[in-house]
N, C-alpha and C positions, 0 to 999 in steps of 0.2 A: 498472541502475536509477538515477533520477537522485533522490538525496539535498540537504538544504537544510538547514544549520544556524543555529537561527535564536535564540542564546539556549541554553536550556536545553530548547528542544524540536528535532524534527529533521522534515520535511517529508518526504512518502514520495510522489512523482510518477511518474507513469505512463511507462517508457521508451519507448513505443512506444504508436500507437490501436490502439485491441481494446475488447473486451466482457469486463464483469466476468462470471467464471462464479460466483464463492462469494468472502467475505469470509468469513475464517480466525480470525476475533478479534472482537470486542466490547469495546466502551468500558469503561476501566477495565481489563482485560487486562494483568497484567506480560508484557511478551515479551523474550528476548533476543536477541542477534544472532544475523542468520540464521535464526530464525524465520521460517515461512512465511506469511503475513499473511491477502494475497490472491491469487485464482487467477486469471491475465489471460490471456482466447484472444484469438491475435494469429496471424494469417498459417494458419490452420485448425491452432495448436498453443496447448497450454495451456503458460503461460508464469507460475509460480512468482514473487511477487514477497515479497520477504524483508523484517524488520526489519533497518533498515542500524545497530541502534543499542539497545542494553538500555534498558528503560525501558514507562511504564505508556501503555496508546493513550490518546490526550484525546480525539482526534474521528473520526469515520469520514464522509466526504463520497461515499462510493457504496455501492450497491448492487448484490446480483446483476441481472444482466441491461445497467445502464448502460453506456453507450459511453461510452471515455474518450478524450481526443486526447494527444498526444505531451505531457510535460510539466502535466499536468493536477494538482491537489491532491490526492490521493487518501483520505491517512492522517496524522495529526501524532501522534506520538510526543512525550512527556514524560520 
């Protein structure tokens, strides 16, 4: 997963293009590390992406069904 620390919030990007199947969380959400966020099909496998980082989500910028590309904004953590 590639991670972005940006301040006191941390960037949650896409490692790989796929299709969101399910967002795992909701704004406002405490999660901690390792938390499973959202769910990304990628390569016909569902591919778990994690909070890289304790803290409340601020924004969600997908949805199920969206295509994401490699390094894409996905999720910002606070």
């Amino acid at each position: 997963m590639i991670t972005e620390v940006k301040g006191m919030s941390v960037d949650v990007k896409a490692p790989m293009p796929g299709k969101i199947l399910e967002v795992l969380v909701n704004v406002g959400d405490q999660v901690k590390e390792d938390d499973e966020v959202i769910m990304l099909e990628a390569m016909k496998m569902e591919n778990p992406i994690y909070a890289p980082a304790d803290g409340t989500v601020k924004e969600i910028m997908v949805k199920a069904n969206d295509s994401v590309d490699t390094e894409q904004l996905m999720m910002v953590i606070e």
